[in-house]
N, C-alpha and C positions, 0 to 999 in steps of 0.2 A: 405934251412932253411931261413926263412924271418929274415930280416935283425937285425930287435929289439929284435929277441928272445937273441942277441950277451949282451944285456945290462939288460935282465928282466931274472935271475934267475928260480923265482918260477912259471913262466905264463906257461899255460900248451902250447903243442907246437899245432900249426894249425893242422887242418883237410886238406888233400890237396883239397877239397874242399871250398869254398867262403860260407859265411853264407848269404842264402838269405832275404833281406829286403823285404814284396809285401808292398807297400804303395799305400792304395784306396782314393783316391782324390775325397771326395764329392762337390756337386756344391757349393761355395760362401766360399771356407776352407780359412782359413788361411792362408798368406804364409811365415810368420818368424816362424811358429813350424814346417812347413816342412820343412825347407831349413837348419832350425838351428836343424834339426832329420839327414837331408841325407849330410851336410857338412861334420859332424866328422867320418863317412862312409867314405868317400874320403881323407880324409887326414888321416886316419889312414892306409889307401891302400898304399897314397905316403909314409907316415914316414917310412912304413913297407916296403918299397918297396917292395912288392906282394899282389896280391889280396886276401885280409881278409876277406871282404864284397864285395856283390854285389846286386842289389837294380833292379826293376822294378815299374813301376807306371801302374795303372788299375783303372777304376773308371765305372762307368755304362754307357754305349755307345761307350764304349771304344778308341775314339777318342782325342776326347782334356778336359781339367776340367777348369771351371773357376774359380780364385780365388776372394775373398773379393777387392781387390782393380783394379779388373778387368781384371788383365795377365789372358791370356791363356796359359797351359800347354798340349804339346803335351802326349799320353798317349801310354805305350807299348800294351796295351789292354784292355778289358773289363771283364766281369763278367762271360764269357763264354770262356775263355782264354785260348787259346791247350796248356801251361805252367801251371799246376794247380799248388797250391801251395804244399809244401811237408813237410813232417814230418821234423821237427827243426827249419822251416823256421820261420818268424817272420814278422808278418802281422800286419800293422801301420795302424789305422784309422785317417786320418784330416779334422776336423771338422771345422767350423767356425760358420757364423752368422747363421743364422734362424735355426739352427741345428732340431728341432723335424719335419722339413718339410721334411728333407732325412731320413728317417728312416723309406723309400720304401720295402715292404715285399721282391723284389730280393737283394737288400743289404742284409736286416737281416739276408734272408737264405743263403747265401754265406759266409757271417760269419761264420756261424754255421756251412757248413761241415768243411769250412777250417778249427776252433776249432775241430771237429771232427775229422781229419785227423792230429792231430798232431804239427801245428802250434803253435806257441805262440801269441798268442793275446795281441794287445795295441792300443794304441791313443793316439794322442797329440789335446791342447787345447780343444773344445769342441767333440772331437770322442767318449771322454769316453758316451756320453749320446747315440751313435747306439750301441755301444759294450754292454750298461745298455737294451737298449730297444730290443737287441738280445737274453737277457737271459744270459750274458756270462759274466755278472760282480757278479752274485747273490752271496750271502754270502760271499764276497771277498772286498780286501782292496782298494781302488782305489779315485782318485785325479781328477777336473776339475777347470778350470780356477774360481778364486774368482768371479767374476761376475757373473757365472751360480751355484754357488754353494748351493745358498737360495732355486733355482728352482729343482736342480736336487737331494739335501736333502729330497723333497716333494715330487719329483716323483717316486723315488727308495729308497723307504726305509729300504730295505732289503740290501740295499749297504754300508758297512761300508766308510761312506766319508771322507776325512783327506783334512785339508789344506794344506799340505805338495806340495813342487815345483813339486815331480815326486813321485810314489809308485811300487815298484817293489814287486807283490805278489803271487810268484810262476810263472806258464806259463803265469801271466797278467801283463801287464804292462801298467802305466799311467802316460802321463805328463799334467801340468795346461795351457800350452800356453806358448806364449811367446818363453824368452830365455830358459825356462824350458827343452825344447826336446836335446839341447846342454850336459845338465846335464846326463839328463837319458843315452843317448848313452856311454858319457864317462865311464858311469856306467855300462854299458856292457862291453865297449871296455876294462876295467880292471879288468872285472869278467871273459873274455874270455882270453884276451892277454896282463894282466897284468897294475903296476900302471902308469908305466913309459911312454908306451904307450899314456896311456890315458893323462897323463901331458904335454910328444908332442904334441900330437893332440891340448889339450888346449891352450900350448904355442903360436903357430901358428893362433891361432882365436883371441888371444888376450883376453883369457878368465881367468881372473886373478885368480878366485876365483872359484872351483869347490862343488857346492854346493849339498849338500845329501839327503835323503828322507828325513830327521831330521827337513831341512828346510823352514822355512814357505813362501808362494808365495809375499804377502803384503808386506813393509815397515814396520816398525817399526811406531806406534801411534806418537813420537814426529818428526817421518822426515815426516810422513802425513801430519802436520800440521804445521811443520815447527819452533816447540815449545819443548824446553826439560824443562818438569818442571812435576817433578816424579806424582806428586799430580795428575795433570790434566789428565797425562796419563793412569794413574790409573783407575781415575771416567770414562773416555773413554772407556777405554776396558771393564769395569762392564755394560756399556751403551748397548756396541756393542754385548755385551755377553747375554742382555736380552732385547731383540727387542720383543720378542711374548706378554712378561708380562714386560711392563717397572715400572723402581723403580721410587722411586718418588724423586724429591733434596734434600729434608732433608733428606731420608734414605741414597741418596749418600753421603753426605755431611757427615753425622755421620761415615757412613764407613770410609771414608774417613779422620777420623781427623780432622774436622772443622765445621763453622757453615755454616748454609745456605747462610747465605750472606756474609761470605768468597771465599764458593761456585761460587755465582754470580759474586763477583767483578774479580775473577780470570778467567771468561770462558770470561765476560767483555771485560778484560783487554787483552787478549790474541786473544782471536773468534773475539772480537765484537758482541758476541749475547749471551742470557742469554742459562742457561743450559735445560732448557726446550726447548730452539727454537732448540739449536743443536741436541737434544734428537728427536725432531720431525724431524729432516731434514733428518735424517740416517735414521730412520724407513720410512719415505716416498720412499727414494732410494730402501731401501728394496722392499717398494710395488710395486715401478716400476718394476725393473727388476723380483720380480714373474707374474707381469702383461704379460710381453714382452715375458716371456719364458716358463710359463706352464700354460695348461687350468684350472689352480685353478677356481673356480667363484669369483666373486669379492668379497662379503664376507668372502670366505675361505683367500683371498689375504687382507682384511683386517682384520681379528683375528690373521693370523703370522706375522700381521706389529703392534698390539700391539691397535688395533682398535676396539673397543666393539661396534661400532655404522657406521654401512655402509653411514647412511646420513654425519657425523662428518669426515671419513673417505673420501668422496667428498669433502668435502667440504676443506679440508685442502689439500687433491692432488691438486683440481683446484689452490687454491690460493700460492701453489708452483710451479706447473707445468704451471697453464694456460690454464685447461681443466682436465674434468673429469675421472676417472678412466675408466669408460666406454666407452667415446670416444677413451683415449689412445688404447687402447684394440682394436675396429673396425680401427682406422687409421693406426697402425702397422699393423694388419694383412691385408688391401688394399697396404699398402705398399709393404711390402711381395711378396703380390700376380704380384704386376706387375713388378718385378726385369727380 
């Protein structure tokens, strides 16, 4: 008997089998959602003293993966693997930057028998978008990093999206990035072997706080900005919440209990910029990143940034960014291309 079943009551008892982890390592992934996916695997091994979990990594060419900051990862195999994966087993996608450029038809359909064969399907940070572009997130509840979230809203719409850290929804599972992948495991490791478990393991990482689907990825609007003052955070979140169709300051202002130029003096006093400027600054971000991450056209990426006029919409990306929505668009994607 493994050692913690001594202190966890109700955790049901092991398989004498290991639950296996496949984790496919696309080029350019991440490497704090994988590392922070296959730590608490390993220390929930030592807490246990016996093998709970056991884990292999695969990726296409089955040699080494590179990540975003440039490590190389040795790989136990590839896409053609004499270890297929097996019914129960638990198949981890890691995603990272330029994410829609791997989402090469032999990934997709490797996904897909492995779904077909019994596996449980997941990813951390940007994976969720090959697991969406494989078919295998469809009508289902699933979570990606805030960043890609404007983009992958648009792209899959038949995706029920959630800002939430991690979404556990049936055989799928999805984390946003980040320390996010820490979460979701814990979340297994105490749906499988209990809570105490999972609080070891935590213990040991120094993870103070174990946080649940319930949880949102962001900060909180006044540690964003560094300002607690309920009002402003308010008008914020109303801001953020209507990027397609923005309101206008007096209709915030009035929601809000105050006047217009109450309004003003307080984003003033606080931003340094009136509420129009700030209003315009977050829908631009918006337009960036649908720019950077899906082939909207640029019009379609200026009506979901709150832009009725593709000229006015130039015109205000350049003079924030320092060049045109179109240029951004061809320079990323040359960038891209020569990584």
């Amino acid at each position: 008997m493994c050692e913690h079943h001594r202190l966890v009551k109700t955790a049901p008892m092991p398989s004498t089998k290991p639950r296996r982890f496949t984790f496919l390592l696309l080029d350019r992934f991440t490497m704090l959602p994988f590392t922070a996916a296959i730590e608490p695997l390993r220390l929930a091994n030592r807490s246990a003293n016996c093998n709970l979990f056991s884990w292999r990594l695969v990726g296409p060419g089955g040699e080494s993966a590179t990540c975003s900051n440039g490590t190389r990862i040795l790989l136990d195999g590839g896409l053609d693997s004499e270890s297929p994966v097996e019914h129960g087993d638990v198949v981890i996608v890691c995603g990272g930057t330029d994410i829609s450029k791997e989402a090469h038809k032999p990934v997709l359909n490797w996904l897909r028998r492995q779904s077909r064969g019994g596996a449980m399907m997941g990813a951390v940070c940007t994976g969720a978008w090959i697991l969406a572009e494989a078919g295998l997130l469809d009508g289902r509840k699933a979570t990606i990093h805030w960043e890609n979230h404007d983009g992958f809203a648009e792209a899959f719409s038949e995706i029920d999206l959630y800002r939430s850290v991690f979404v556990h929804d049936g055989n799928r599972l999805t984390a946003a990035g980040g320390t996010s992948s820490i979460d979701l495991m814990l979340h297994l490791i105490a749906e499988t072997h209990g809570d105490a478990l999972a609080a070891e393991v935590a213990d040991q990482m120094l993870h103070t706080t174990i946080r649940t689907d319930q949880d949102r990825q962001r900060l909180s609007i006044p540690t964003r900005i560094g300002v607690r003052h309920p009002r402003l955070a308010t008008v914020i979140a109303r801001m953020e919440a209507n990027l397609e169709e923005p309101i206008s300051p007096a209709q915030l202002a009035s929601d809000a209990g105050m006047s217009t130029r109450q309004l003003e003096r307080l984003f003033r006093r606080y931003l340094n910029r009136s509420p129009k400027r700030y209003y315009m600054e977050t829908r631009l971000a918006r337009a960036r990143n649908l720019l950077m991450q899906t082939e909207m056209s640029i019009i379609e990426v200026a009506l979901a940034s709150g832009f009725s006029s593709p000229s006015h919409f130039s015109k205000c990306y350049r003079a924030q960014y320092g060049g045109t929505p179109y240029r951004e668009r061809g320079t990323g994607a040359a960038a891209s291309a020569g990584r």
